[in-house]
C-alpha positions in Angstrom: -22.9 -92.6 26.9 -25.3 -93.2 29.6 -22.8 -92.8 32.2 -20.6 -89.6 31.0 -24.6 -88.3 31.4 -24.8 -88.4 34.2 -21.4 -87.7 35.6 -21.9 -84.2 32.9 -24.5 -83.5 35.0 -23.4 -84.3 38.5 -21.9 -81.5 40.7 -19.5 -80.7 43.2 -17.7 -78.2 45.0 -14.3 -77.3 42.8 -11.8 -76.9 45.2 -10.0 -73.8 43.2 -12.7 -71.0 43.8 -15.5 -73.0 46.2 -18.0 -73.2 43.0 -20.6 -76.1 42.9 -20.8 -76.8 39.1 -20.1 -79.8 36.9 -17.3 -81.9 37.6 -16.5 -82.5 33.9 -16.8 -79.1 33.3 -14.3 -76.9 31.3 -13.9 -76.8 27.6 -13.9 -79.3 25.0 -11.0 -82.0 24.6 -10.2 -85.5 22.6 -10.3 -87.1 26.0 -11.8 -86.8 29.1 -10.1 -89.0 32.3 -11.8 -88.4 35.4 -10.8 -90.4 38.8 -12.7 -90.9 41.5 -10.4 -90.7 44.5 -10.3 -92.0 47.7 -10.2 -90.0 51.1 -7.6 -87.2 49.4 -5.3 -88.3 52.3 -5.3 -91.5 51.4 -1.8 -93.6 50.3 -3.6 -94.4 46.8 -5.2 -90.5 46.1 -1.1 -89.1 46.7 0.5 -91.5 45.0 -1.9 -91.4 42.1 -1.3 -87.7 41.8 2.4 -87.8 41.5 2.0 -90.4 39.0 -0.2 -87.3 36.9 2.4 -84.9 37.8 5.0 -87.4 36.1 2.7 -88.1 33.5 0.9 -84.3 33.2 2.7 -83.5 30.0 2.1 -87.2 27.6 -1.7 -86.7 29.0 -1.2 -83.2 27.3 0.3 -83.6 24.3 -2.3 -86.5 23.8 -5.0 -84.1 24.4 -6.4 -85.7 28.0 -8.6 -83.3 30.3 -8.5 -84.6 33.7 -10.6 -84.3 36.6 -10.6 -85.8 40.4 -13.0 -86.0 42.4 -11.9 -86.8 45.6 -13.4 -87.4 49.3 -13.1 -84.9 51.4 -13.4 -80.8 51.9 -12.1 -78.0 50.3 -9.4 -77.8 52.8 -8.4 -80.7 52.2 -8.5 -79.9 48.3 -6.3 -77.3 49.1 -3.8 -79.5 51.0 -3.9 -81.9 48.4 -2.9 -79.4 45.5 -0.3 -77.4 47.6 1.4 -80.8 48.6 1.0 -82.6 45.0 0.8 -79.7 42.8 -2.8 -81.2 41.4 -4.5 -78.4 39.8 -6.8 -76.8 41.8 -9.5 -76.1 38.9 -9.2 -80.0 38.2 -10.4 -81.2 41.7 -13.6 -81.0 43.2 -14.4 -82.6 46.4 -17.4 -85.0 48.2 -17.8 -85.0 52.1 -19.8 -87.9 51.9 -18.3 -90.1 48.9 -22.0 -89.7 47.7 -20.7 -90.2 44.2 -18.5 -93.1 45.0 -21.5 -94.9 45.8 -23.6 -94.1 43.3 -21.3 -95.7 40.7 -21.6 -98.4 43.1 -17.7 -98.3 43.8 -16.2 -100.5 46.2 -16.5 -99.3 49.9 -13.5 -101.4 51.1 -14.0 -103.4 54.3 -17.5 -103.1 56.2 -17.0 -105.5 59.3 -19.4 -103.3 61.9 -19.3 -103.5 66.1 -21.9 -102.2 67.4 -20.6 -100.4 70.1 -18.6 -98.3 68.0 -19.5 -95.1 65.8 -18.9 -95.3 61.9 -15.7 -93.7 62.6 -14.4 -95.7 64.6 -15.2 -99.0 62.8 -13.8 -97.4 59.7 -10.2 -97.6 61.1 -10.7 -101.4 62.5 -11.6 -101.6 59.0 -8.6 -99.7 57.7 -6.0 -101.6 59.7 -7.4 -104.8 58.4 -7.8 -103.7 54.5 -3.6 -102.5 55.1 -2.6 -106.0 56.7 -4.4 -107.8 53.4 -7.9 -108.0 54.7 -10.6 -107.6 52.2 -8.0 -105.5 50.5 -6.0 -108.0 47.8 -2.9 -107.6 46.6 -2.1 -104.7 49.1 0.5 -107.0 51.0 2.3 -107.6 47.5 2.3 -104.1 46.9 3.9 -102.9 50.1 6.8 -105.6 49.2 6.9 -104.4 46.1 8.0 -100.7 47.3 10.6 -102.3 49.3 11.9 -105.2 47.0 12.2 -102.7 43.9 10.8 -103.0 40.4 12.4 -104.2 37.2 9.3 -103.5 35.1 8.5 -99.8 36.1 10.4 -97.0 35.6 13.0 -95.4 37.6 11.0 -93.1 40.2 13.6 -90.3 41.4 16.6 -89.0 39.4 20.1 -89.6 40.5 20.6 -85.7 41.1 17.0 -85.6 42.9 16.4 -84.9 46.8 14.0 -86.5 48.6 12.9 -85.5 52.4 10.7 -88.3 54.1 11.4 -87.9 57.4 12.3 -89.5 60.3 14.7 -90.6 57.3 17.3 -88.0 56.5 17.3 -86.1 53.1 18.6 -88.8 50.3 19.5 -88.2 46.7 18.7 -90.5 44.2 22.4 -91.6 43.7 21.8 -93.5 46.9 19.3 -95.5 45.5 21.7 -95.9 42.4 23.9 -97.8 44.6 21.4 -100.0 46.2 20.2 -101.6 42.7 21.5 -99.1 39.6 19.3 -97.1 37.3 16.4 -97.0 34.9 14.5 -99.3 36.6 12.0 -98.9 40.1 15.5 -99.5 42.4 15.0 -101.3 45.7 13.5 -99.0 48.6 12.7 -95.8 46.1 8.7 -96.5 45.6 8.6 -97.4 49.3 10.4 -94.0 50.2 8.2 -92.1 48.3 5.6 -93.6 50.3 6.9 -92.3 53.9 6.9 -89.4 52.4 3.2 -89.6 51.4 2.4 -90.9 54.9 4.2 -88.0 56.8 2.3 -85.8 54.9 -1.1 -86.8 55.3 0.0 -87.6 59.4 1.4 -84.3 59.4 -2.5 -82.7 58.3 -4.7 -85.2 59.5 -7.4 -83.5 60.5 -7.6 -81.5 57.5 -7.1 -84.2 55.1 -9.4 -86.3 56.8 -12.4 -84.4 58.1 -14.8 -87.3 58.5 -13.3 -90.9 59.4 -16.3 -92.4 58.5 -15.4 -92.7 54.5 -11.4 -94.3 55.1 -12.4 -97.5 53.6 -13.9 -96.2 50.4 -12.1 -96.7 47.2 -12.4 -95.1 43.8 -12.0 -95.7 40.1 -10.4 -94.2 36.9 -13.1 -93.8 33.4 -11.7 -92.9 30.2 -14.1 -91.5 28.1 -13.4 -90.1 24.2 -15.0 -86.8 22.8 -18.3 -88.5 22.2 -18.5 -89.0 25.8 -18.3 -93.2 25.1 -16.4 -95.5 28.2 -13.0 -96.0 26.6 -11.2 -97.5 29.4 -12.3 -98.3 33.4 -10.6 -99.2 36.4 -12.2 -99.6 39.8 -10.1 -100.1 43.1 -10.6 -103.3 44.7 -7.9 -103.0 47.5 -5.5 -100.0 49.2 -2.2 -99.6 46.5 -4.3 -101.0 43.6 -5.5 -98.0 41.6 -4.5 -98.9 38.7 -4.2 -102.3 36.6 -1.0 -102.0 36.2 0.5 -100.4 39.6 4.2 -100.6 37.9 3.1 -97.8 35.3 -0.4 -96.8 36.9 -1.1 -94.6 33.7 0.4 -96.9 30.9 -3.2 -98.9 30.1 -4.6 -94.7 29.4 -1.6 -94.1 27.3 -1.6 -96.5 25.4 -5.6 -95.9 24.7 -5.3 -92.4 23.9 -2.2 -93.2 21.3 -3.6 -96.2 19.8 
């Protein structure tokens, strides 16, 4: 209870109409799942959200508000909803991951040079987390994207296009022939992925408006209408949002069903 006080009565900017009000503000609901994102440009912060898209009708028929809070401007908010389809009035945004560190969330890598600016040390620091540095399980992840997955679902339907250039466009029937169907097929995660990463290359500066924060990862809190912690998750590495990465939203699924 103590902790969906304070987060009742922390605000941000909301990225749909610029108002600073609460970020768990907006009617009443069973649940309430609010995720702390990373920089909104980040790998983990897109992929998350298309895992909500995919999920954004079980979450409502099981009566889930969510909200994001994610690290960046409202720019970048904007990006972020035009390229995921996140809803706008759901995402409010933190220049300075202020919040992220109040909940004492992990900052990710913090090897410092002197002779560099915070910036700058944040990508040394990025480059390491991504090669498995401070950052565990990351390496395993990337493979998996590549390798497939015969414990998650399939990712993009066999009539589905999906542009992530330099690749050309390829339909999921492709991916049907690399490994079959109904299951994560070889290459299919990691493709989504180069999508993900043109994107954000693509806006960079809007996504990413201060460097300084590119290490700092969030965390997912479930809380039930009486505003107690039902379920928490708080990102130890890049790619490792969720428990479970194969079904990111299956441990919150389960919790509001049970």
């Amino acid at each position: 209870m103590q902790l969906y006080s304070h987060l009742s009565q922390t605000e941000r900017q909301r990225v749909s109409d610029g108002a600073v009000v609460s970020i768990l503000h907006g009617g009443d609901a069973p649940w309430r799942l609010l995720l702390l994102l990373p920089q909104l440009g980040d790998f983990d912060s897109l992929e998350y959200a298309w895992w909500l898209q995919r999920e954004a009708q079980s979450l409502q028929a099981a009566g889930v508000a969510v909200r994001a809070v994610g690290i960046g401007d409202c720019a970048a908010g904007q990006q972020f909803c035009a390229y995921t389809g996140f809803s706008a009035e759901q995402l409010f945004v933190d220049p300075t991951a202020a919040l992220h560190q109040e909940l004492n969330l992990y900052p990710g890598l913090s090897l410092k040079l002197p002779a560099l600016s915070a910036a700058q040390n944040a990508w040394i620091n990025l480059l390491l987390m991504c090669a498995g540095i401070g950052s565990p399980g990351t390496l395993a992840e990337v493979w998996r994207g590549y390798r497939g997955d015969r414990q998650a679902p399939q990712l993009i339907g066999d009539a589905e296009t999906v542009k992530a250039a330099p690749l050309p466009a390829l339909t999921g029937a492709a991916f049907k022939l690399a490994g079959g169907s109904g299951f994560q097929r070889p290459f299919e995660l990691a493709t989504l992925r180069l999508r993900n990463m043109t994107e954000t290359l693509s806006h960079w500066k809007t996504y990413v408006p201060d460097a300084a924060y590119l290490t700092q990862r969030g965390a997912t809190f479930l809380f039930d209408a009486e505003g107690a912690l039902c379920y928490e998750h708080r990102d130890q590495a890049i790619l490792g949002f969720a428990a479970d990465m194969s079904n990111p939203l299956a441990a919150v699924l389960a919790r509001v069903k049970a």
